[in-house]
Structure formats: C-alpha cells, structure tokens
C-alpha positions in Angstrom: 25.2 15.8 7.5 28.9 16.7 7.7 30.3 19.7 8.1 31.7 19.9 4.8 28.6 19.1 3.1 27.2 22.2 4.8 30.1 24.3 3.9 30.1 23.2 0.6 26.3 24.1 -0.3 26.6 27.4 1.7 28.9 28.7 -0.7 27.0 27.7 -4.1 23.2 27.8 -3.0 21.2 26.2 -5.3 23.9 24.7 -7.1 25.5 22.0 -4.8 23.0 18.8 -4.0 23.9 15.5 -2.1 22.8 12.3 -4.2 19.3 12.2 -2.1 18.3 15.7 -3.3 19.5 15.0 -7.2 17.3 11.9 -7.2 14.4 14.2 -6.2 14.8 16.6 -8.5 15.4 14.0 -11.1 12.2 12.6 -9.8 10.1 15.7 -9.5 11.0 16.3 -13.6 9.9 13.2 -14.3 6.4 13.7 -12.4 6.3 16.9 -14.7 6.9 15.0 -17.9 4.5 12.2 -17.1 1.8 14.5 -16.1 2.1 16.7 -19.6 2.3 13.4 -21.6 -0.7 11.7 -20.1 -2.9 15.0 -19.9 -1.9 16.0 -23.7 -3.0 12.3 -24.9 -6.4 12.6 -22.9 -6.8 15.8 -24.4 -6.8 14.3 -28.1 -9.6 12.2 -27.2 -11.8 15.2 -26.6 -11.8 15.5 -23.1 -10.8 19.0 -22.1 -10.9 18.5 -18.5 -9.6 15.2 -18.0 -7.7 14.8 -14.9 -7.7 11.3 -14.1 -5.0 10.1 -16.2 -2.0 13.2 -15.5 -3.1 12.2 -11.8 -2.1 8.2 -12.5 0.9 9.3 -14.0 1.9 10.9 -11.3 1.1 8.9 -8.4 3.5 6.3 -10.8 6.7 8.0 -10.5 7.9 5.9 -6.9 11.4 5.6 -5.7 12.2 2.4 -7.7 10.7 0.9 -10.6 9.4 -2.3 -9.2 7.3 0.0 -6.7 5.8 1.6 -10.0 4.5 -1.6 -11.1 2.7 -2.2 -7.9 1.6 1.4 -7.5 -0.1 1.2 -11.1 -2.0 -1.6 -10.2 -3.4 -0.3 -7.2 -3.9 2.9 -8.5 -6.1 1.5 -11.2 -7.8 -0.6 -8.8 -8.5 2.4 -6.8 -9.9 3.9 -9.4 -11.8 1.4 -10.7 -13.6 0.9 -7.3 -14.5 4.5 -7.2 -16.3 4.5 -10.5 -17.9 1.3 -9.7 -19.4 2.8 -6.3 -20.1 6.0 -7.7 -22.2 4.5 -10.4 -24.0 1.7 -7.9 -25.0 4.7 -5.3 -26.2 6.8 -8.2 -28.6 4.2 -9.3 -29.5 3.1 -6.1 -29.8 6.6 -4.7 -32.1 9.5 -6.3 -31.4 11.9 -4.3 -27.9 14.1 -5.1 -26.9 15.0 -1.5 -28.0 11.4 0.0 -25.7 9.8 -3.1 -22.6 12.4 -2.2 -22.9 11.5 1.7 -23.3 7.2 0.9 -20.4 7.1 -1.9 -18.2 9.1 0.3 -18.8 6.8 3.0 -19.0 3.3 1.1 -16.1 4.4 -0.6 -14.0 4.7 2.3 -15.4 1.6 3.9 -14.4 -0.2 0.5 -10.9 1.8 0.7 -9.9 0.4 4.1 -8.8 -3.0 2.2 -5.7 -3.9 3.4 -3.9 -4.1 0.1 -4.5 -0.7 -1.0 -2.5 0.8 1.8 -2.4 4.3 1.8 -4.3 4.8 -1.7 -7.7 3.2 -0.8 -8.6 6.5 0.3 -8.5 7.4 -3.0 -11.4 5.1 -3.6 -13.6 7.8 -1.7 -12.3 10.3 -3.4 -13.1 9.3 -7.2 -16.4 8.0 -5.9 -17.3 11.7 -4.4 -15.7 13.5 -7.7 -17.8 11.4 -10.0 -21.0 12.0 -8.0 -20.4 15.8 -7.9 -19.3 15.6 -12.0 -23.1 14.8 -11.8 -21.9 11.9 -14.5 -21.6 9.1 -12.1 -24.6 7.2 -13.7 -23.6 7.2 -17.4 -21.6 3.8 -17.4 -19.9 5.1 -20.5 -18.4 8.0 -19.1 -17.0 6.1 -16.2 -15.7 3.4 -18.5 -13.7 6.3 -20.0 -12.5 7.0 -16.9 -11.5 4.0 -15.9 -9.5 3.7 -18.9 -8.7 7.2 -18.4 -6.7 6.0 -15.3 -5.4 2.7 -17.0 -3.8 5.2 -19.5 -2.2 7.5 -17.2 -0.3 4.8 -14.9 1.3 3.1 -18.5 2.2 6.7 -19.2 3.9 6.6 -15.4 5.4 3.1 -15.5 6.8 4.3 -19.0 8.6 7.2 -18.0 10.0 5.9 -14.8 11.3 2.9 -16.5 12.6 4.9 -19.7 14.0 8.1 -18.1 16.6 7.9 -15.9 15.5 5.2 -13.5 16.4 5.4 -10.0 19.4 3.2 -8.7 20.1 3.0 -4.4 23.0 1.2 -4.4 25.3 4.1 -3.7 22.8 4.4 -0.5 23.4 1.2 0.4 27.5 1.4 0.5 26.9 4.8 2.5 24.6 3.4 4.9 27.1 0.3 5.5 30.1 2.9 6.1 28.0 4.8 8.4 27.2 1.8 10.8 30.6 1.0 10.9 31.7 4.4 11.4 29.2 4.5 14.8 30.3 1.5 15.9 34.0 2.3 16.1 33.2 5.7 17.8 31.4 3.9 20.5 34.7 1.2 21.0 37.5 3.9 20.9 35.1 5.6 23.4 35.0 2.6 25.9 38.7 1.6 25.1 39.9 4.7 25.8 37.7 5.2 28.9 38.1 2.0 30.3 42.0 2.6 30.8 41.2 5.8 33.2 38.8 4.8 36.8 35.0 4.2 35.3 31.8 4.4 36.7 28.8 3.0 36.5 27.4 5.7 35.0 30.1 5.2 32.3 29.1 2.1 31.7 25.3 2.8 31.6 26.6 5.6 29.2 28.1 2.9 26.8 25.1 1.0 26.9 22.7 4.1 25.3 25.2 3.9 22.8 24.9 0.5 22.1 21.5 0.5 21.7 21.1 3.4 19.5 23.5 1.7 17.2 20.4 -0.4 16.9 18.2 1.9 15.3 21.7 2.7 13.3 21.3 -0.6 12.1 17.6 -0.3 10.9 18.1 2.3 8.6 21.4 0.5 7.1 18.6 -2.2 6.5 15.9 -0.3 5.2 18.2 1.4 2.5 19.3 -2.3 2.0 16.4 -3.4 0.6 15.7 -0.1 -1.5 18.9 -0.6 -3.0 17.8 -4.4 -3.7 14.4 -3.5 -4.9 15.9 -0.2 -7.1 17.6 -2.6 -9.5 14.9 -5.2 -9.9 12.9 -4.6 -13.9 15.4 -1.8 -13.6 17.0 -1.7 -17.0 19.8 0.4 -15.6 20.7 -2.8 -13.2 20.3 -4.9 -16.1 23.7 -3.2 -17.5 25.4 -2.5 -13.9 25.0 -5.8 -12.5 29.0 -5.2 -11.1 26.7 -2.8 -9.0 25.3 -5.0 -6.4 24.0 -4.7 -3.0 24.8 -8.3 -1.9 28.6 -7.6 -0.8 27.5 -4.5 1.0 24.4 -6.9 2.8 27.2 -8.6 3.6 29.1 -6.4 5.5 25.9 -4.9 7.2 25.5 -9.0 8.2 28.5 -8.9 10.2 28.1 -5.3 11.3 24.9 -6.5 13.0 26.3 -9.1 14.7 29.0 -7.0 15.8 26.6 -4.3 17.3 24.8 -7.2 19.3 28.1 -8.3 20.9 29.0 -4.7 21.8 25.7 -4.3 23.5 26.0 -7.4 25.3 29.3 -6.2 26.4 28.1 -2.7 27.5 25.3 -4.7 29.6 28.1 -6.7 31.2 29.8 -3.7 32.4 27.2 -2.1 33.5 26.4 -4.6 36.0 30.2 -5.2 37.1 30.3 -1.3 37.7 26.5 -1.5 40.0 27.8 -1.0 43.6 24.4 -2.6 44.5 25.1 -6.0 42.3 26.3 -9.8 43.1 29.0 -9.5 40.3 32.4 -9.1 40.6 34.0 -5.5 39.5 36.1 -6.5 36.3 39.4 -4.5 37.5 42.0 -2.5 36.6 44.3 -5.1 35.1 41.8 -6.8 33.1 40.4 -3.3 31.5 43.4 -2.5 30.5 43.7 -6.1 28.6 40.1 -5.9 27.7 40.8 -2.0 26.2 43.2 -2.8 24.1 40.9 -6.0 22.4 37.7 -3.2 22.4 40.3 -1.3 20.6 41.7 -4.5 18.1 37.6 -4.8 17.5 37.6 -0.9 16.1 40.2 -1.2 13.6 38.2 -4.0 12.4 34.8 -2.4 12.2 36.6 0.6 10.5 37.6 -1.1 7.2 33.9 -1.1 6.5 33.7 2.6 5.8 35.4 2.2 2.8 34.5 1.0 -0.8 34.2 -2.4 -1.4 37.2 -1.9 -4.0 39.0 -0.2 -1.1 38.7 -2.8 1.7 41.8 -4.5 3.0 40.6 -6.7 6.2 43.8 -7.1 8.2 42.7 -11.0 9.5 46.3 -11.6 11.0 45.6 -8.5 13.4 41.8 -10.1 14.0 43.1 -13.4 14.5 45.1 -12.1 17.2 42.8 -10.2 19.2 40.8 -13.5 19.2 43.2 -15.4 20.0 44.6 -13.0 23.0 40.9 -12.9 24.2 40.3 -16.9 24.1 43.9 -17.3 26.1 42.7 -14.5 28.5 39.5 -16.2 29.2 41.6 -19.6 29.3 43.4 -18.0 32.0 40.6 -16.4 34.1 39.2 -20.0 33.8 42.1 -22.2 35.5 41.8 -19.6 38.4 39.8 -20.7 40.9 36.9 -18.5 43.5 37.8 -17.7 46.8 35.3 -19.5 49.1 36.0 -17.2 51.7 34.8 -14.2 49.9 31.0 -12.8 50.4 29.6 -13.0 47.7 32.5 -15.2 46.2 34.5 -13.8 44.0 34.4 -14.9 40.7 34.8 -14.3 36.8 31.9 -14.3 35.4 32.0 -10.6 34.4 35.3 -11.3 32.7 34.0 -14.4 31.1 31.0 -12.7 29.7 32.5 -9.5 28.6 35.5 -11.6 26.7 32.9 -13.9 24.9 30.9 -11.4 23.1 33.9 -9.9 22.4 35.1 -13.0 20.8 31.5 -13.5 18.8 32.4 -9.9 17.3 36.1 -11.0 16.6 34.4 -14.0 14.7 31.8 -12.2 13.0 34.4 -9.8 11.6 36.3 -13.0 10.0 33.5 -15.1 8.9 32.7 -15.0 5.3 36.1 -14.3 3.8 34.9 -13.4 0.6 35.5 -9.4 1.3 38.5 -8.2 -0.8 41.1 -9.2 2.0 44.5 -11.0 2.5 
C-alpha cells in the first residue's frame, strides 16, 4: 500500500476504498440479497425455519462466476450426502445419541473426498443437523431439503451472474506493473552499487532480492489466472472483450524470464565477490560496463508499469544494450588465460553474468506485439 493510498483514506474514513475493498463490499451486498431471496422463497413453501437454502445462496457468491458454478455443484453434493447419511444411520441406528456420534463421524469420513475440498466438511455437518432436527428418517423431509439446497445455489449462481459480476482484469495490469516495478528497483540498486567497491555481502544482498522477486512473480500469476477465470460465463466479459488478460500474461511472460536472468546474474556475483572461491573477481572496468547494461535492462523492465495503451518499448535502446553486451563478451572471449596464474585467471564470471543479461535483453524484445516502435 502506497503512501498516498494511506493518506488518501485517512482523510475520508469510510468513504475512500481501493478496488479490492469495493469488490468486497459489492460482494458482501450480494451475499445479503441472495440470502433474503432464497430464505423469502423457502418461506412460501411453508417452512418457517428453513435454513438450507439462504445458506446455499450464500456459500454461491465466489470471487468469479465460473467458481460459482463449481461451488453450486459441490455444495449440493455436500448436501445431498449429508441427508443421505443422516437418513442411512437413522434407520440403521435406534438409538439417538449412537446415531448423532456415527453420522457425525461417517459424514466426515465421506467429506474427506478429494473433490469436495474445503466443503466436505459440510457433509458432517448437515448429517449432525438433520439427526438432532430429529427428522433425519422421514425420506420426505430430507428430499425437501435436498431440494431446499438445489434451490438456494440457483438463487446464488443467479445473483452473482445478474448483479454486478466480478471482473480481475484491472488486478491483473496492477499485478504486471508491480513485478516490473520490483524488478527495476533491484537493477538500479546493483547498477548503481556496482560502480562504487562491492562486497560479497553486496552481492549476496542482490541475490535475497532476486529471489523474493520470485514470490513477486507468484502472486502476478495467481491474479493472472483470476483475472482469466473472472471473465469466463461472465456476461460482463462477454461485452468487454477489449478487456483481456492475455497482453498483460504477456508481459508477466517476459517479466518472468527476466527475473530468472537477474537471479542467475545475482548468483554469478556472488561467487566472483567469495574471497574463498576458484572464480575470478569480475573487476572494476567490467562493472562499470556491466552497470550501465544492468541499468539499459531497467529502463526496459519499467515500460511495464504502465497501461497497455501507454507502453512505448524503446527496442532501438534494447537492441543496443544487447548488442554492447554480445561485443563485450566477444571481446572477453578473444582474450586469452594466463597459465601462469593460480588458479588461472579466466572469464568465466564475465561470460556468465553477460549471458543472462543477454537472455533478459532478448526476453524483453521477443514477442513484438506490445504497443511499440
């Protein structure tokens, strides 16, 4: 959270919400509106304490509305399975007390099914509410119920689809800019620290960084695919289909590569900067170089933290910074070891440091179907 965002709601509480809590609000109205609708219906059919079907509803209003679909039918079959133990224990068992203790625990067994993830508890649950309703052996009653909870998950699948349904796709072009944003932090960090004397601690500094940008990365995907799956049976992506997340999957594509090559490069450095390794320290001449490509590299990763409408990709600049690295490594190449030297001096360091940094060059200018020259 920025600072600004902070100021901002300080100084109309209540009043000022980011995207993620106006989606939740929207969301927790909608749980409201499902629950009256499905309770008030039940109600008609002359059952005063149904709560079965507002509790469907409910459980229907997920984050997009291909989740509700998948929700409903294993909330039904949740459901469904607790009426069917309850009623098998109750005939099968006399005895109240012995019925409560085996349909608890049968239904639980039963709810450990893999493809009821989280809800098969609930298959307990109903079992030990229809027991204790003392009703769990009039097949009727439960058939009501079952279509009690039928009922309800329509009513929840309804609303979410017909009121307001949720669209990520903002999320995804936020999530994009903000892996590109780390990123470049990290390489104006090591650019501009690579010019002064570096350590190995430095180094081993840079290389944290590096791999937190891969949990960085993870969450750009995650909100990926909710964006994706927010506009599938999504009528409001049916009309917005100039809103897509593919461009912005295409950019986190090359972002990811990018973040590899940077933690390749970070692991390079960190063993030319061990006192206690075989390879050879990089040097001050060929930092300086190698600052000023880690630098090139930023202002390429930073286009990505605007709008897709927004983004210019300078590719003459890239093409230069790749082409300055591949003559640099050129170079290092025709140069040959000193035999004399123990260990020999080499460039393997140099090598390896200007290669990822070439892969991240390359990533960047792959795909040129972003909005560039």
């Amino acid at each position: 959270m920025t600072s600004r965002t902070i100021v901002s709601r300080l100084r109309l509480p209540g009043l000022r919400f980011s995207g993620r809590d106006r989606e939740g609000l929207v969301q927790a109205a909608k749980m409201a509106v499902a629950a009256v609708v499905a309770w008030f219906f039940a109600r008609q059919l002359h059952e005063p304490q149904s709560f079965i079907a507002p509790y469907a509803a409910v459980f229907m209003m997920s984050g997009t509305v291909y989740r509700s679909f998948f929700d409903a039918a294993k909330q039904v079959t949740t459901v469904v399975l607790g009426v069917l133990v309850a009623f098998a224990v109750a005939v099968v068992v006399p005895w109240e007390l012995a019925a409560l203790a085996v349909a608890v625990f049968v239904g639980m067994v039963v709810g450990r099914w893999h493809r009821l993830g989280r809800d098969g508890i609930w298959v307990g649950v109903v079992a030990l509410l229809m027991i204790t309703y003392g009703t769990a052996g009039d097949a009727g009653f439960l058939l009501f119920r079952a279509g009690e909870a039928l009922f309800g998950a329509l009513v929840g699948v309804a609303v979410n689809v017909l009121l307001l349904p949720p669209v990520y796709l903002r999320q995804v072009g936020r999530a994009v800019a903000g892996v590109s944003a780390e990123i470049e932090e990290l390489l104006d960090t090591m650019s501009g620290e690579l010019r002064d004397e570096w350590s190995v601690v430095d180094a081993r500094r840079w290389r944290r960084g590096a791999r937190a940008l891969g949990a960085v990365v993870r969450h750009a995907e995650e909100a990926s695919g909710e964006g994706w799956e927010s506009i599938r049976f999504n009528p409001r992506g049916w009309w917005s289909r100039s809103s897509s997340p593919s461009d912005d999957d295409t950019a986190l594509g090359k972002l990811t590569d990018v973040v590899e090559q940077v933690q390749q490069i970070a692991e390079t450095l960190v063993t030319s900067g061990d006192p206690d390794s075989t390879a050879p320290r990089t040097g001050r001449v060929f930092d300086e170089t190698f600052a000023d490509l880690l630098a090139d590299l930023a202002r390429g990763v930073a286009v990505y933290q605007v709008p897709l409408t927004e983004r210019e990709i300078d590719r003459e600049a890239l093409y230069d910074a790749l082409s300055r690295a591949r003559d640099r490594r050129a170079a290092l190449a025709r140069l040959a070891p000193s035999p004399d030297m123990d260990p020999p001096k080499d460039w393997s360091a140099h090598a390896a440091a200007l290669l990822a940094l070439e892969n991240a060059l390359r990533s960047l200018l792959d795909g040129a179907s972003d909005r560039g020259p």
